[in-house]
C-alpha positions in Angstrom: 0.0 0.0 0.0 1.2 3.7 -0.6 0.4 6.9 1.0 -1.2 9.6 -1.1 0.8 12.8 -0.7 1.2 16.3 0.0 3.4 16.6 -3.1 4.5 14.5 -3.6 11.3 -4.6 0.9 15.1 -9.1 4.4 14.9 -11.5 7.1 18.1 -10.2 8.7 17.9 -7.7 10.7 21.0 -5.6 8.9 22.7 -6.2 12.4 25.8 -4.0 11.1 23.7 -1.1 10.9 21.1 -1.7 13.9 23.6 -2.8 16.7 26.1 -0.9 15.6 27.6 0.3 19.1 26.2 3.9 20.4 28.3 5.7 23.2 25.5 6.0 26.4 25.0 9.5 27.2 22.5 10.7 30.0 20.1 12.6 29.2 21.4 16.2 29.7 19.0 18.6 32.0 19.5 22.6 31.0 20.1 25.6 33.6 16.6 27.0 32.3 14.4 23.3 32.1 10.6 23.8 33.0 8.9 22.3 35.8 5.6 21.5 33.8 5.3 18.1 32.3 7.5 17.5 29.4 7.0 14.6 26.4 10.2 13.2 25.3 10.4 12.6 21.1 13.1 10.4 19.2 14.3 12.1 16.3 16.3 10.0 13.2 18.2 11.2 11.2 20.2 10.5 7.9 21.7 11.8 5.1 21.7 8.6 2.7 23.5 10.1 -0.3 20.5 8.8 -2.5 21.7 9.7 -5.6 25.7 9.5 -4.9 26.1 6.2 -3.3 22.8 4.7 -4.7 21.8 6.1 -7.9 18.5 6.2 -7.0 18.5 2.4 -6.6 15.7 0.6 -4.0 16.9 -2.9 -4.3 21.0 -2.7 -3.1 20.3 -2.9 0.0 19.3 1.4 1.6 16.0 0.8 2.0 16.6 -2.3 4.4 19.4 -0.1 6.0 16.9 2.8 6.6 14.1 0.6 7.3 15.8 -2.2 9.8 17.4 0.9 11.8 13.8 2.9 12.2 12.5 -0.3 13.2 14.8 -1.3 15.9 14.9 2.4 17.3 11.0 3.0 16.6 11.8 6.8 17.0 9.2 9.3 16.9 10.4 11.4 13.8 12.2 11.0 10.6 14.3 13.3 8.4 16.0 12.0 5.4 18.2 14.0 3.0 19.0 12.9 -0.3 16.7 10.6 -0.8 15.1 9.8 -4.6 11.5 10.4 -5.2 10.9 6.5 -6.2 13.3 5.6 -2.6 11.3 7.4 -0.9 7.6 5.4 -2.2 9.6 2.2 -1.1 10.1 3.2 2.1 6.8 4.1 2.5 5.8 0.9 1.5 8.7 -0.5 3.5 7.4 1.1 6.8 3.9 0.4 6.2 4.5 -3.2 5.7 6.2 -3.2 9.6 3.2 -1.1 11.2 6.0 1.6 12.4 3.4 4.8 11.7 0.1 5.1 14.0 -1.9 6.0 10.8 -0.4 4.5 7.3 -2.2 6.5 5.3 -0.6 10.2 6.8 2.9 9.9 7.7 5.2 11.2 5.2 5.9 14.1 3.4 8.3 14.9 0.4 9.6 18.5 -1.2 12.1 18.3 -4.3 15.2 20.3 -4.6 15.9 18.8 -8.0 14.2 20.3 -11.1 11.6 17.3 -11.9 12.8 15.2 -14.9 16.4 16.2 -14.4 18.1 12.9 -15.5 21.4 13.5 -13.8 20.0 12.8 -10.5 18.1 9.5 -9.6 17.6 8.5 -13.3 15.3 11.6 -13.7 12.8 10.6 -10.6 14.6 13.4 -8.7 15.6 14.0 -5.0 14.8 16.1 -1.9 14.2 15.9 1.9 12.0 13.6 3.5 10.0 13.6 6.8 8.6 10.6 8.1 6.3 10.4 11.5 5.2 7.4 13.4 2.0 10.2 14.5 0.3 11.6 12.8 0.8 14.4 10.5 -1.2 18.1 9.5 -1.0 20.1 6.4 3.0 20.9 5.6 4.3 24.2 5.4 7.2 24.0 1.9 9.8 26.6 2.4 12.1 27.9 -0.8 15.3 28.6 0.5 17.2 31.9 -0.8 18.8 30.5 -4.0 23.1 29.4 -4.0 25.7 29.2 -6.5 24.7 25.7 -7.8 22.1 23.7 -9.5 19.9 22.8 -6.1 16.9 24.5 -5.2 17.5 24.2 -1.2 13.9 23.3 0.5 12.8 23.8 4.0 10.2 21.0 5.2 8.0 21.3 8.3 5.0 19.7 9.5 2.7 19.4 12.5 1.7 16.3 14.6 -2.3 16.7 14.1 -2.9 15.4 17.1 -0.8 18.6 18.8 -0.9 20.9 16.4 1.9 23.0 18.6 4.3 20.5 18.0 6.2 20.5 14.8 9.0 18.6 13.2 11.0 19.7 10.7 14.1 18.7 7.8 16.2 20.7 5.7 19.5 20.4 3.7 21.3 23.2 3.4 24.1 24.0 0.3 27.8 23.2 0.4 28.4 26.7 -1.2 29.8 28.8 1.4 29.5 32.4 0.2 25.4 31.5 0.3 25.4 29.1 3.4 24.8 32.3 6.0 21.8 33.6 4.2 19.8 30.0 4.1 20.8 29.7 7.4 19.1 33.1 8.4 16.0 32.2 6.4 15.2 29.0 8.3 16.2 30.3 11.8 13.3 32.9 10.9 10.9 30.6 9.7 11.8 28.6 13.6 11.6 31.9 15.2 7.9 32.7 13.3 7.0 29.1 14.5 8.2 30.2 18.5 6.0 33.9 18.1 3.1 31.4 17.9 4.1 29.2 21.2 4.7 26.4 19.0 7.7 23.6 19.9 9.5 23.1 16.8 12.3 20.1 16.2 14.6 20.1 13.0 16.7 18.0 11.9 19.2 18.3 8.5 22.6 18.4 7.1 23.2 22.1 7.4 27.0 21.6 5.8 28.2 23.1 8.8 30.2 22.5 11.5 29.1 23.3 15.2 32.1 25.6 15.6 31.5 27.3 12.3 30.4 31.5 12.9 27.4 30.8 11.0 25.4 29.0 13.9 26.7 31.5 16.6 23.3 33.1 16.2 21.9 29.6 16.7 23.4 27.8 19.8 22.4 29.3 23.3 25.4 31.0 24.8 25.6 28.3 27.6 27.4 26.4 25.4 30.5 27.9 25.7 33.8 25.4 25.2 37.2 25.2 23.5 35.4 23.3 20.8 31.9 25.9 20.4 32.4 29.6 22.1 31.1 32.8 21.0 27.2 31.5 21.2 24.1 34.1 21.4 21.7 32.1 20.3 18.5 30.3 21.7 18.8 26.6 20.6 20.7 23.4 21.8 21.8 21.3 19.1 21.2 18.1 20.8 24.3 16.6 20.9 26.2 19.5 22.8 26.6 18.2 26.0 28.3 15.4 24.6 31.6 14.2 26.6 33.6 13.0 23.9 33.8 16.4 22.5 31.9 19.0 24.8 30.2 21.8 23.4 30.8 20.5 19.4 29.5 16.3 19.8 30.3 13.7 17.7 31.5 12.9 13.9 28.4 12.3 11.7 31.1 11.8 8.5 33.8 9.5 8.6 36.1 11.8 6.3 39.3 13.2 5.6 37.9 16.6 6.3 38.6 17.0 10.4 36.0 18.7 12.6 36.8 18.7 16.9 38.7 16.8 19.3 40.4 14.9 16.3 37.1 13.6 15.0 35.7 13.5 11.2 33.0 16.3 10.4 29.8 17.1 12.1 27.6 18.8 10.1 23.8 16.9 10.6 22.5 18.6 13.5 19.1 18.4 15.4 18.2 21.4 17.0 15.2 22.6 19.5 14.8 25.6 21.4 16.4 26.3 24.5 13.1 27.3 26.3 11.4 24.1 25.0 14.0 21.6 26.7 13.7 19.9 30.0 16.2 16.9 28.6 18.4 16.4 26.0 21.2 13.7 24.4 22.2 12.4 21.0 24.5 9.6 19.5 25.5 8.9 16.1 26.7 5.5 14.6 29.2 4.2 12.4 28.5 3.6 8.8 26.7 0.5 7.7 28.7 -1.5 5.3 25.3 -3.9 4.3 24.6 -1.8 0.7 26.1 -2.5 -3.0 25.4 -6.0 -5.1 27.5 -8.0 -2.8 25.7 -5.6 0.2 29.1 -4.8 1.8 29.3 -1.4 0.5 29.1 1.7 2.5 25.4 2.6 2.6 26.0 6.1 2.7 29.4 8.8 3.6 26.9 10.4 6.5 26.0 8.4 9.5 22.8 7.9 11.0 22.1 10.5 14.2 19.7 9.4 17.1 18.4 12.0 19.2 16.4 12.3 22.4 14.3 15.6 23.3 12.3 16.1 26.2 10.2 19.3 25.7 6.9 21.1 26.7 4.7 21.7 24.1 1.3 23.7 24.3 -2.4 22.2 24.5 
């Protein structure tokens, strides 16, 4: 069965991707938590090169990777960048098929950044962000990010939980181009900020294609982070991996590159962010790179790894 859209499978359980080990991390508590009740949300994450590593393929193996790894965390949300238009129905079908969302029929939505029939990506089908929700979802708001040096039209995607409409998840992917990175950037900490002048609790996930010490996302992280590896902060938002011990303040690698990042790790540049005033709890890990993709499925399945987050936060009736 598909879903209809906005806009738009292995008896192993891929146990290189789904135990893959995670470094435990309590849940973090801010300076500022709330004492009203809080709901804590899992948040997934992955930038699955669709196109670069896959060539839009279904059958080599990414959509058991994605698929195994969603069912054996059953997280709450689900952002996925880079991801074909025709990868995307088969995970639908794919996470249909396991009963992961609480309504099959309304839990996924889709925005392009590729012009449609473009046959250098995906064999024409195409390829954009994804969202994914095991509740529920309400009407998407589509966001067209200012426009960069390059043949990408960047896409901000957002969408409510219809069951709290104050609560909403959202994904983006930002460009690699660095003379245009601070001005998409701006535009989606706006839209966030729009989304907070309304009381609502907003979660995003992406590949922002920069780092956590990067000037850029000053503006974004709350100046109580403030480390050797992250100073200079006047923002509102914990990215959720900042309390991190293996590399406080920055977090951990979500490449494995050549291209360093902090405390001698690869780069970090898929974040999930909330608002400061939202948290009561907080902690993130990322995972090594599955291996289980290609004809012979011992491929890497992607040059991104997977993030798993953890938010506790009040959100309004």
């Amino acid at each position: 069965m598909k879903i209809i859209l906005w806009g738009g499978a292995s008896r192993r359980l891929w146990a290189a991707m789904a135990s893959a080990v995670m470094i435990a991390v309590t849940l973090v508590t801010p300076s500022h938590a709330r004492t009203n009740m809080a709901t804590t949300y899992q948040i997934w994450h992955w930038n699955i090169a669709g196109h670069g590593k896959h060539l839009g393929s279904t059958t080599n193996g990414i959509i058991q990777a994605i698929g195994s790894s969603i069912r054996g965390r059953n997280p709450d949300f689900v952002s996925v960048n880079e991801i074909c238009h025709n990868q995307y129905d088969a995970l639908i079908d794919y996470l249909q098929r396991i009963n992961w969302p609480q309504n099959e029929l309304n839990f996924a939505r889709y925005e392009r950044v590729t012009p449609a029939g473009d046959a250098r990506y995906c064999g024409g089908a195409g390829y954009g962000v994804a969202i994914f929700s095991r509740l529920a979802l309400g009407t998407a708001d589509r966001f067209t990010l200012p426009q960069a040096a390059e043949d990408k039209q960047r896409k901000l995607l957002c969408a409510p939980v219809s069951a709290l409409p104050r609560l909403r998840f959202c994904t983006t992917h930002l460009t690699f181009v660095e003379a245009d990175q601070e001005a998409q950037l701006g535009y989606v900490h706006n839209v966030l900020e729009r989304y907070r002048a309304q009381n609502d609790t907003v979660l995003i996930a992406g590949d922002f294609n920069l780092q956590p010490h990067d000037s850029p996302l000053d503006t974004w992280y709350t100046a109580t982070v403030n480390t050797d590896h992250n100073k200079g902060n006047r923002g509102q938002y914990h990215e959720l991996d900042d309390a991190n011990p293996i590399c406080p303040g920055w977090g951990e690698q979500t490449t494995e590159s050549n291209t360093l990042g902090k405390c001698g790790q690869s780069r970090k540049v898929d974040l999930v962010f909330a608002r400061a005033d939202k948290l009561t709890a907080y902690r993130q890990d990322s995972q090594p790179i599955g291996h289980v993709c290609g004809a012979n499925r011992d491929k890497p399945c992607s040059d991104h790894r997977i993030v798993n987050a953890f938010a506790t936060v009040t959100v309004a009736p």
